[in-house]
C-alpha positions in Angstrom: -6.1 52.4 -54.6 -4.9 53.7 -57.7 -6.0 56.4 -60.5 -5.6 56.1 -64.5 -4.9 58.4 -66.8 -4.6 58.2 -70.3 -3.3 59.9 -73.2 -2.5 59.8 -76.8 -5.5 59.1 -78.6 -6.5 60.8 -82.1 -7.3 60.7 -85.5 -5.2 58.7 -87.7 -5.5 57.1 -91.5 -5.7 53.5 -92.3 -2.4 52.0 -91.9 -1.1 54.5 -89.8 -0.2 54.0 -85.4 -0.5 55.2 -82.4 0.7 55.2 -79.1 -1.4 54.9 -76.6 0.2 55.7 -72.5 -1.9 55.0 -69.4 0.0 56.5 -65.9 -0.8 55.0 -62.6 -0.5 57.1 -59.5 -1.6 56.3 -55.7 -0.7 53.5 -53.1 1.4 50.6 -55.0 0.5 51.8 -57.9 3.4 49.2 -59.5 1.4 46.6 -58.5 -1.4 45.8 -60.6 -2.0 43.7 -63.5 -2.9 45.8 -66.5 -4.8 45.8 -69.3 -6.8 47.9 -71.9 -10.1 47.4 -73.6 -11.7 49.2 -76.2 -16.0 50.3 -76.6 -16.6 51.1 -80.0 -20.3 52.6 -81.1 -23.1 50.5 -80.4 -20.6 47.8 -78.8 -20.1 45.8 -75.7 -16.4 46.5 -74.2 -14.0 44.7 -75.8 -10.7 42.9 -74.4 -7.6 44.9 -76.2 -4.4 43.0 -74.8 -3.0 42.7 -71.2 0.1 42.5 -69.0 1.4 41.3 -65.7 2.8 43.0 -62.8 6.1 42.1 -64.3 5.6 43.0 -67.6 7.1 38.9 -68.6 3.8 38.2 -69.7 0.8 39.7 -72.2 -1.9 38.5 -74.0 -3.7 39.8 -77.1 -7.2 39.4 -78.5 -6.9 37.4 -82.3 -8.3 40.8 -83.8 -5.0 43.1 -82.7 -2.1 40.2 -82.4 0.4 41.0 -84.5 -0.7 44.7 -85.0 -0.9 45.9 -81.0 1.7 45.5 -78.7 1.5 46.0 -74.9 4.3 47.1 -72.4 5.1 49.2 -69.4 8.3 50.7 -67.9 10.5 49.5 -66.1 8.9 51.0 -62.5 5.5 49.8 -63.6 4.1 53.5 -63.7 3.4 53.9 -67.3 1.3 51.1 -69.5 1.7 51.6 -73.4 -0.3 50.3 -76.1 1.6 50.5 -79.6 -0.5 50.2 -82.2 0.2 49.7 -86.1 -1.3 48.9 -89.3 -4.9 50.1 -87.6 -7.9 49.4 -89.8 -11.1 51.7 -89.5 -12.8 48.7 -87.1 -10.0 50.0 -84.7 -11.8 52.8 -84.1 -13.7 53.4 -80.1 -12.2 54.7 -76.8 -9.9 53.0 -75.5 -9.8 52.4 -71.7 -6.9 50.8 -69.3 -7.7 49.0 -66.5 -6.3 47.6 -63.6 -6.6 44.8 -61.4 -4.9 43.0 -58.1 -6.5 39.5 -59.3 -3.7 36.9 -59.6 -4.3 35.6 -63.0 -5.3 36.7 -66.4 -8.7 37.8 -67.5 -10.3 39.0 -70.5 -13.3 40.3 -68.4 -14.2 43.8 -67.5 -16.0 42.8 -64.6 -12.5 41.6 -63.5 -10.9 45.0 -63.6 -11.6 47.1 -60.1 -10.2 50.6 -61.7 -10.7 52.4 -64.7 -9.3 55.4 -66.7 -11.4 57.9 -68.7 -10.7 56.7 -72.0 -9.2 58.2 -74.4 -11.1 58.4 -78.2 -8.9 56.4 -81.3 -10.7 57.0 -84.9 -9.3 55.9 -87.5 -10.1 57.4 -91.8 -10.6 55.5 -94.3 
């Protein structure tokens, strides 16, 4: 089992960034593919970007690549999404995720454990 916690949202302007931090605690909490969606109003969850156990590989939805980039530490407590440029269509909460399935998915329904969110709005 393991908890999520995130931290760092907030209001920022166009063309500003944010970093976003998710900590893992509990049992292995090291070992469990990450990711992190986002819900904005009136909208279905949305993939955000994702990493492996070892942090060697991520992924990124076509609307943040090149904007978003996801890491964790070095003892795979702490996830991080870096965010830059945002645009005002970057605004929802953003949620991580975790999972102990092998391979990569873009699909909440894949992801066993959840944080509380955290709420990103971004002015015009």
């Amino acid at each position: 089992q393991v908890q999520l916690v995130e931290s760092g949202g907030g209001l920022v302007q166009a063309g500003g960034s944010l970093r976003l931090s998710c900590a893992a605690s509990g049992r292995t909490s090291n070992s469990y593919r990450m990711a992190w969606f986002r819900q904005g109003p009136g909208k279905a969850r949305e993939f955000v970007a994702a990493i492996s156990r070892s942090g060697e590989r991520t992924y990124y939805s076509d609307s943040v690549k090149g904007r978003f980039t996801i890491s964790r530490d070095n003892a795979r407590i702490t996830t991080y999404l870096q965010m830059s440029t945002l645009k005002p269509e970057d605004t929802a909460v953003y949620y991580c995720a975790a999972t102990t399935n092998l391979y990569y998915s873009t699909s909440p329904d894949n992801y066993s454990y959840w944080g509380q969110g955290t709420q990103v709005t971004v002015s015009s």
